[in-house]
C-alpha positions as CSV (number, residue, x, y, z in Angstrom):
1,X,44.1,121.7,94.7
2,X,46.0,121.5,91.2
3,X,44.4,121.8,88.5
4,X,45.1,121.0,84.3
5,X,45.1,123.8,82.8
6,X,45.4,123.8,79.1
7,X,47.5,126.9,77.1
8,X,47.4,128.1,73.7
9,X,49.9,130.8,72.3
10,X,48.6,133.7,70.6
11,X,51.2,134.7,67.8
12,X,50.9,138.5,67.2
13,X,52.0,139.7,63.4
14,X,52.8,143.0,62.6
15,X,55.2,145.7,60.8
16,X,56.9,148.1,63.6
17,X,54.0,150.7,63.2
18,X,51.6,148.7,65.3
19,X,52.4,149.3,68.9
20,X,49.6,150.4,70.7
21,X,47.2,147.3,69.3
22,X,49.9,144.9,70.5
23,X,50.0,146.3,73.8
24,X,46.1,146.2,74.0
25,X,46.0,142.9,72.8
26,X,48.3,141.8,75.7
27,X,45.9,143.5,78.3
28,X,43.0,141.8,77.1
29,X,44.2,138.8,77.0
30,X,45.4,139.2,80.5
31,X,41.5,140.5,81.4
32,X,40.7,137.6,79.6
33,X,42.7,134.6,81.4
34,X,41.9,136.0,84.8
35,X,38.2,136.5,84.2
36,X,37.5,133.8,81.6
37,X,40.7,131.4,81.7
38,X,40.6,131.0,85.2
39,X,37.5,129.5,85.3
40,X,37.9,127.6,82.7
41,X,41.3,126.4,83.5
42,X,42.7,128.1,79.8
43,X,46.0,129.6,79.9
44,X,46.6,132.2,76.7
45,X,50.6,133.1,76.3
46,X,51.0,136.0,74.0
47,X,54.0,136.0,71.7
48,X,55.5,138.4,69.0
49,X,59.1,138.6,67.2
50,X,60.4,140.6,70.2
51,X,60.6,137.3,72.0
52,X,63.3,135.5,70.8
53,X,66.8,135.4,71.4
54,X,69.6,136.3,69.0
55,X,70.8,133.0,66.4
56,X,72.8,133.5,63.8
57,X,72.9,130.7,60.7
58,X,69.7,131.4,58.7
59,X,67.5,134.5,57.6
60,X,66.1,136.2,60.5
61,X,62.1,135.9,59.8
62,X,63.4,131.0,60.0
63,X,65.0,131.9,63.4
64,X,61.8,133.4,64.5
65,X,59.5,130.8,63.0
66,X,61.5,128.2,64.4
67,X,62.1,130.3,68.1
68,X,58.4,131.0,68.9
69,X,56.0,131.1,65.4
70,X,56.0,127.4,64.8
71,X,54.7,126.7,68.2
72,X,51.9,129.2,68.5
73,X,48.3,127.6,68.2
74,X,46.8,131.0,66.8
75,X,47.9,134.4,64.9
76,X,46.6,137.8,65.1
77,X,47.8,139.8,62.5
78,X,47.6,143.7,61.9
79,X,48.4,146.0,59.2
80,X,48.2,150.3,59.4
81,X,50.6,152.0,57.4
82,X,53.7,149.9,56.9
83,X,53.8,146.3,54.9
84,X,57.3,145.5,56.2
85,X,61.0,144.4,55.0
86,X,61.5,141.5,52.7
87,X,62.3,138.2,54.2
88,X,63.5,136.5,51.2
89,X,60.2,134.0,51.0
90,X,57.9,136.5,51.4
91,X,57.3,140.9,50.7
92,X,57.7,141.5,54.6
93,X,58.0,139.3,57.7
94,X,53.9,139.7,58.4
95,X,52.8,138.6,55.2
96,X,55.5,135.3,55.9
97,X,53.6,134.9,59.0
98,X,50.2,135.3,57.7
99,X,50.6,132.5,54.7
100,X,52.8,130.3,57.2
101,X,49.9,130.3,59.2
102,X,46.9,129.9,56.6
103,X,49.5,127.0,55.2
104,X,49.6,125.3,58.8
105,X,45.9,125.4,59.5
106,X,46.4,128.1,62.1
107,X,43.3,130.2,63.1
108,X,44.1,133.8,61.3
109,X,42.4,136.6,62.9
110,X,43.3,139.5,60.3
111,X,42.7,143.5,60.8
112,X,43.5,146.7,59.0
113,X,43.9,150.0,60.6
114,X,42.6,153.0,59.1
115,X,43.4,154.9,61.7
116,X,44.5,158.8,60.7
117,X,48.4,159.1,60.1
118,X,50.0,162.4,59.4
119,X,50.1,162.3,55.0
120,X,54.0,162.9,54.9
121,X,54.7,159.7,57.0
122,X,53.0,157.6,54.8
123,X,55.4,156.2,52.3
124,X,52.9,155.2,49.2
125,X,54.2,151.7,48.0
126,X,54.2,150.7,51.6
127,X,50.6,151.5,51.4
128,X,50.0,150.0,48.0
129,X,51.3,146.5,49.8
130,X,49.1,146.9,52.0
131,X,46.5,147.4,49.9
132,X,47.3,145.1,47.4
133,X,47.7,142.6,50.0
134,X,44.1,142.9,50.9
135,X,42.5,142.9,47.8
136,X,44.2,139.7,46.9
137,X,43.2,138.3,50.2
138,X,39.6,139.5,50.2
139,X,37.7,136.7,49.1
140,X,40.0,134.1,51.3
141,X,38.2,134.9,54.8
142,X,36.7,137.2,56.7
143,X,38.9,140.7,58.3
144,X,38.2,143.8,60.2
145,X,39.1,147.1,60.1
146,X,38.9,149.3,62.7
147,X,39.3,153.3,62.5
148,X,41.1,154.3,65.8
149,X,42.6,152.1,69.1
150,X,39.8,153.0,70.9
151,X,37.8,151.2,67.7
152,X,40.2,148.0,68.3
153,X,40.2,147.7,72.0
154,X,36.4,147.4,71.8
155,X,36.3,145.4,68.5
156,X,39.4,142.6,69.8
157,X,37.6,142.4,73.5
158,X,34.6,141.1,71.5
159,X,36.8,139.0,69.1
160,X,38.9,137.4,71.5
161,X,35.5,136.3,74.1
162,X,33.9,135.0,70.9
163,X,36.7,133.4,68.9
164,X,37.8,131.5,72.5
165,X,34.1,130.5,73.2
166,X,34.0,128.6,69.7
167,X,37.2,127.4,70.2
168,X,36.8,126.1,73.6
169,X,33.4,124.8,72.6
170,X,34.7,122.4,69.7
171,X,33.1,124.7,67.1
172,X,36.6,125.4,65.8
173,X,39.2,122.4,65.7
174,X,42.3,123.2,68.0
């Protein structure tokens, strides 16, 4: 028998040095809508810049709000080493994504890696974004930092079950 189901997006910000958390995200949240979102006939899509196709006409970071950010419901955004390129509005296309969001009244679930990284591939005023970033943003909301993948798969599993529950429950608007 058919049934409604109802789907959210999941918009996932990052520089190019997060690669592992994105691919762990997308396995929980494919644990999560067969074991959870089946049952509760929830649907999450997971979504990053990688899935848009090439436009040409405005800066790249529009084509990718207009392609796929816009229309996400919620954004999980993640930070390790690298703060990203310039986008013209903004210091990198992350931090565009993360105010574009908090403007829009997206959920914002925010994390910082302090995972170990060889010192001579850190570049320091990447870092010093970074940092900079989160002091400025530290009294705005609650983030996490995690230490290791291992750390983030344990600590997003948690976060995803307990951010859906409150959203599905009406504790958080839609």
């Amino acid at each position: 028998m058919p049934k409604d189901v109802k789907t959210f997006t999941l918009f996932i910000a990052a520089p190019g040095d997060i690669v592992g958390e994105k691919n762990i995200i997308r396995d929980l949240v494919d644990e999560w809508n067969r074991l959870q979102g089946h049952f509760k006939h929830v649907h999450i899509n997971v979504t990053d810049w990688s899935d848009t196709y090439p436009a040409y006409g405005n800066r790249p970071q529009a084509i990718i709000n207009e392609q796929i950010f816009d229309q996400s419901d919620f954004v999980v955004a993640l930070f390790w080493t690298k703060f990203g390129s310039p986008t013209g509005v903004a210091e990198s296309g992350t931090e565009e994504e993360i105010m574009r969001a908090i403007d829009s009244g997206k959920h914002l679930l925010l994390y910082f890696s302090n995972s170990a990284m060889e010192p001579g591939k850190v570049v320091a005023a990447e870092y010093e974004k970074i940092t900079a970033f989160r002091k400025k943003h530290q009294d705005s909301g609650l983030y996490k930092v995690y230490n290791s993948e291992v750390d983030f798969r344990k600590m997003f599993q948690t976060n995803l079950s307990s951010f859906m529950n409150d959203l599905l429950s009406g504790k958080l608007a839609p």
